[in-house]
N, C-alpha and C positions, 0 to 999 in steps of 0.2 A: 904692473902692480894692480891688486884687488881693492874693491872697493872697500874690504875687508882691511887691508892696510892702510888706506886711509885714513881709518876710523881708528888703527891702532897707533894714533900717537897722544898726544897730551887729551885728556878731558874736553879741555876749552877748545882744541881746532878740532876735533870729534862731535864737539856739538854744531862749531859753525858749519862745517861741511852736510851731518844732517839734516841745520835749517835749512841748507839751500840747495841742497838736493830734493830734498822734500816741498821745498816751494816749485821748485821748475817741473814737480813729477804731479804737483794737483792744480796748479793756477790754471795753466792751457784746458783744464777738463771744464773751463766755465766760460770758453770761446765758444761752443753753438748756441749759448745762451747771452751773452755776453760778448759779441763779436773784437771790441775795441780792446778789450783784457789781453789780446795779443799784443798789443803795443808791453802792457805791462811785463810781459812776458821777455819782449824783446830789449826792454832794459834791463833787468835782470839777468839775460843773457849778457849784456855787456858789463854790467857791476859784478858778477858771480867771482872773476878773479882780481877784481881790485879787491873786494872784500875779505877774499883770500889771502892775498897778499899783507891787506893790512891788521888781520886779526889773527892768521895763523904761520905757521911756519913750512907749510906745506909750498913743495916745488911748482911752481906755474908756469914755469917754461915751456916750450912746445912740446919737448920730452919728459916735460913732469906727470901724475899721475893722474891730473884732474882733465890732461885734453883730452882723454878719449871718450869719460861722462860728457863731458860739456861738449861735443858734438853730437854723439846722442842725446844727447836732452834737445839737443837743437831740432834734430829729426823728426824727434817724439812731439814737441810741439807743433813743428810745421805739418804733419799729419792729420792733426787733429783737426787744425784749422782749413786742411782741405776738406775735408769727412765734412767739417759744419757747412761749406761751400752748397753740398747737395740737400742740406736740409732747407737752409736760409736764401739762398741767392734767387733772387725772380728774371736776371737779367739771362742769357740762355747764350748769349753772346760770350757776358763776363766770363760764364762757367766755361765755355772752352778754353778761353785764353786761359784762364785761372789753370784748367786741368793741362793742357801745353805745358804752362809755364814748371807746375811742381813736378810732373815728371820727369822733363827736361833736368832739370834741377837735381832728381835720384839719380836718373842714367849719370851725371856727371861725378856727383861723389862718389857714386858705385866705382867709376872707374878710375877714377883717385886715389880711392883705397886700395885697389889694387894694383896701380901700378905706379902711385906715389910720386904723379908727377903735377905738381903744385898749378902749371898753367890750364889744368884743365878747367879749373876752380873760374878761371879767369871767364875760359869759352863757355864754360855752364853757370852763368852767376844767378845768385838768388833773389831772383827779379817774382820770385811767385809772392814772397812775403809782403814786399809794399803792394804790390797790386791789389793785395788782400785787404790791406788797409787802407788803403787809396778807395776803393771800392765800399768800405761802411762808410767813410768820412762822407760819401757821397750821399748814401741812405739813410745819414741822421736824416736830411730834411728833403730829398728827394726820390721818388721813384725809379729806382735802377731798370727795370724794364721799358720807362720811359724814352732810354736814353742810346742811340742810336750803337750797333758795332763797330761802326768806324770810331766813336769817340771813345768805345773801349780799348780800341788797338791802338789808336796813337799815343792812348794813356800810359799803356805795356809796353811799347818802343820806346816811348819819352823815358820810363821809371828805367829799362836797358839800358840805353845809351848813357844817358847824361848820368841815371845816379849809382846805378848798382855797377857798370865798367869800370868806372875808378875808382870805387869803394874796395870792390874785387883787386884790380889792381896793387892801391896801394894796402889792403890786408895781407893778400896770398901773392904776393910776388912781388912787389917792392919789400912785403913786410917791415913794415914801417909802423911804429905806432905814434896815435897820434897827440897823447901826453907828451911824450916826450919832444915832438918834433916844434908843438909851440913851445914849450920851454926855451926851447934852443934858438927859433925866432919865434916871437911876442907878435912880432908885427901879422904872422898868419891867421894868429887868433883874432886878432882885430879885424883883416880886413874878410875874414869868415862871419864875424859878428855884423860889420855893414853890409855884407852881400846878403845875409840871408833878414837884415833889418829893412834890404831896399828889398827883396823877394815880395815880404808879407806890406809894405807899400803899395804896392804894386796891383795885388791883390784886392787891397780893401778899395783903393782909390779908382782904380779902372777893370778890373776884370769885375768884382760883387754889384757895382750899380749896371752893370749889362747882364747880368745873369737873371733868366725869370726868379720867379716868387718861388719859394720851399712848395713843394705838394704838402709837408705835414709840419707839427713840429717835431722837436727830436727825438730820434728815436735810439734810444741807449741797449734796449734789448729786443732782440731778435724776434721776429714777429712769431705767434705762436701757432703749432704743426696745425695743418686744415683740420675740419673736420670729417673729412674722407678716410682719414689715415686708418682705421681697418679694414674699409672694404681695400683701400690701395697696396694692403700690406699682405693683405689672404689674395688677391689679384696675382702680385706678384711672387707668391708660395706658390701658385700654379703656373708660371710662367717658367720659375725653377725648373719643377717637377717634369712639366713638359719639354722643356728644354736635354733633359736629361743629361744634365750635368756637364752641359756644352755650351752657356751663355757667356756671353760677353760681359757681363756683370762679374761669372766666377774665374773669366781670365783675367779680369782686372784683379780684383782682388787675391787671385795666388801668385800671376805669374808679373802682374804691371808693379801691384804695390808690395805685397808684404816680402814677395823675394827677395826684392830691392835693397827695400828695409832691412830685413834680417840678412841681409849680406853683407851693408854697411856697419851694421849694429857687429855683427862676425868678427868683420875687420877694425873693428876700433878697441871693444873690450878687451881684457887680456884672458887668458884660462878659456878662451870657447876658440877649436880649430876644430873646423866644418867648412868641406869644398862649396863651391857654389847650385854644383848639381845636388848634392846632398841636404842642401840649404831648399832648392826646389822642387826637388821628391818631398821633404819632408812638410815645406809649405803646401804644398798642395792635396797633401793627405790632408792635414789640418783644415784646410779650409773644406775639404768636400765632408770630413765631420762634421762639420761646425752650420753646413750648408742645412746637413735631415734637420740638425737641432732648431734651424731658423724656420724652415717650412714646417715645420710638426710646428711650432708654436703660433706661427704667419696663419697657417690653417685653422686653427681655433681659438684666433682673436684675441690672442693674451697679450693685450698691450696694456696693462693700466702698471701703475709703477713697480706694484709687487712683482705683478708677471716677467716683467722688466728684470726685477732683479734676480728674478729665480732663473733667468734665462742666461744672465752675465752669471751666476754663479755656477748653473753647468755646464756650460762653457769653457770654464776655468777651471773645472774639475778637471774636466774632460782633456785640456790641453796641458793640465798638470801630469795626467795619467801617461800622453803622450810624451811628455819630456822626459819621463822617471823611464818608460817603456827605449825613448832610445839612448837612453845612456848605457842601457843594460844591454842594449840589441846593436848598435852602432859603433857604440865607442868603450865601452869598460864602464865600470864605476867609476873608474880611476883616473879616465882621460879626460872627460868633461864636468865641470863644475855647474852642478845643481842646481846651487843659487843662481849662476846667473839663468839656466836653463826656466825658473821660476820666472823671471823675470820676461824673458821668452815669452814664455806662456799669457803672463800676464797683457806684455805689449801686443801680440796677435790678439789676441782674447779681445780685447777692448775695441783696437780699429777693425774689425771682424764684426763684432756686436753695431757700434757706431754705424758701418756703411751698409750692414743692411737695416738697419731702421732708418736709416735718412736716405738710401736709393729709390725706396718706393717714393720720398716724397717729390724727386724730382722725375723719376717717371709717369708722376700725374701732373705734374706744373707745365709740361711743356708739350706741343701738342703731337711731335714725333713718336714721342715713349706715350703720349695720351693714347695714342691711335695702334699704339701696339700692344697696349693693356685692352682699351675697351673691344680688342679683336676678338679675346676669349671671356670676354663678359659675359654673354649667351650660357657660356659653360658654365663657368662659374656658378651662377644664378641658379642654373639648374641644380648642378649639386648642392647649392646650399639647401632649395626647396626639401630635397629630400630626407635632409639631418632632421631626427626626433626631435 
């Protein structure tokens, strides 16, 4: 079923399914600024079909109409919130485990979706999202570069084992929910409520007075981009360029992330059939467009917000032109639906736009990608001297 049938039933579940569709599709766009709006995000994902349930008349079942949005929406935020990873994160540690953890995490649903076997859920669980959280809780009042690798790793094992295995568990393979299961016994809610009342005991009482002093106080929004950010971004235009369309940056982004993406997104929507090779030809066209658009703008310094926006707009033209172009060349008019093809367009468009303005910033934080940027400094420099 279309998103379109959704929409076609009473007024009032027509409007709820708008509002919360439309919250899950703008909230996550204010995680590289607002890091902890993922938690916001993440309850909403788990209210989105109670809400459902209680205000409209629309199926929520596993086979109803709204699972296959509301796993995409899921996608779509935890994306975003990796993309803010390279803009905001100082610890260099975190960011690999961090980057580990969410690809791990696509490889898994990729292959769920495809082969619709619910344990996989279990071996790939979604240990990227608390880490991510677990990780600002730590930079309201601390220095995350401060803080050693090892304590990042055991933090990402501890968050696997103990919380995300049987959360996985009893969601996608006990399938169990958990309304209903305290209903049935009371006594589990209780003794959930003293476990997690002796938890934060525990905490105030003996771990917080052993812990040093905060480095800062709190810090609710995301420190702001350096001041380097055009030499770091016209740096990395020529790193592009010289690369000659063989970086590691643009496999990440055709073939690590958006393939991924838009092959889960493939297999969950209804009305888009597209193979997986057809899904990575076409990503990787896209992104090596999308690539001249960032250096042609990276090269001449257009970072201020306008520039910004003229740059996501064609972009979006551009990926709009390409989706019209393969419905006509790939598939018919008639075989593939447009709208969601728009929507295509728009979710590349955006994490496209997002990792290359926040890849330069983690190619100058860190002294590896430091040392591989100020390689062609010299050059750089030079060509700038000789612009009018």
């Amino acid at each position: 079923m279309a998103l379109s049938d959704l929409l076609a039933t009473s007024a009032g579940d027509a409007a709820v399914v708008v509002a919360i569709v439309s919250s899950r599709l703008v909230l996550p766009l204010f995680i590289p600024r607002f890091p902890l709006i993922i938690a916001a995000a993440l309850l909403l994902d788990a209210a989105d079909q109670t809400l459902l349930q209680q205000y409209t008349s629309i199926d929520t079942s596993e086979t109803g109409p709204y699972q296959g949005f509301d796993k995409a929406l899921d996608i779509y935020y935890l994306s975003i919130a990796y993309l803010s990873t390279l803009r905001n994160w100082t610890s260099d540690a975190a960011f690999r485990i961090s980057q580990f953890l969410f690809f791990y995490r696509l490889v898994g649903v990729t292959l769920f979706e495809l082969a619709d076997q619910r344990w996989m859920l279990l071996v790939f669980p979604n240990t990227f999202e608390y880490f991510f959280i677990f990780y600002e809780l730590v930079r309201l009042r601390r220095d995350p570069s401060h803080v050693s690798a090892r304590f990042w790793l055991l933090a990402a094992v501890f968050i696997w084992v103990v919380v995300k295995l049987p959360q996985e568990y009893w969601i996608h393979v006990a399938q169990l929910d958990t309304t209903d299961v305290i209903r049935e016994r009371p006594w589990l809610g209780v003794l959930a409520m003293v476990v997690a009342l002796a938890l934060v005991a525990y905490l105030l009482v003996y771990v917080r007075p052993r812990v040093r002093r905060p480095d800062w106080a709190y810090r609710w929004l995301a420190d702001p981009l350096p001041t380097t950010m055009d030499e770091a971004h016209e740096r990395h235009a020529y790193l592009v360029r010289a690369s000659k369309l063989s970086s590691p940056e643009l496999f990440e982004k055709a073939l690590g992330l958006l393939t991924l993406i838009c092959i889960i997104f493939v297999q969950i929507l209804p009305a888009v059939d597209m193979t997986p090779l057809q899904i990575a030809v076409g990503v990787t066209a896209v992104v090596i467009a999308n690539t001249f658009v960032s250096v042609w703008f990276a090269s001449r310094g257009g970072f201020s917000i306008e520039s910004q926006a003229v740059s996501f707009g064609l972009r979006l033209g551009l990926n709009v032109l390409f989706v019209w172009l393969a419905t006509v060349l790939l598939r018919g008019d008639s075989s593939f639906n447009f709208r969601y093809g728009v929507f295509f367009a728009y979710l590349i468009t955006l994490i496209i736009w997002l990792y290359d303005y926040y890849r330069p910033v983690y190619d100058t934080r860190f002294e590896g990608s430091a040392q591989k940027v100020s390689s062609i400094a010299g050059f750089v420099e030079r060509v700038r001297s000789r612009r009018p």
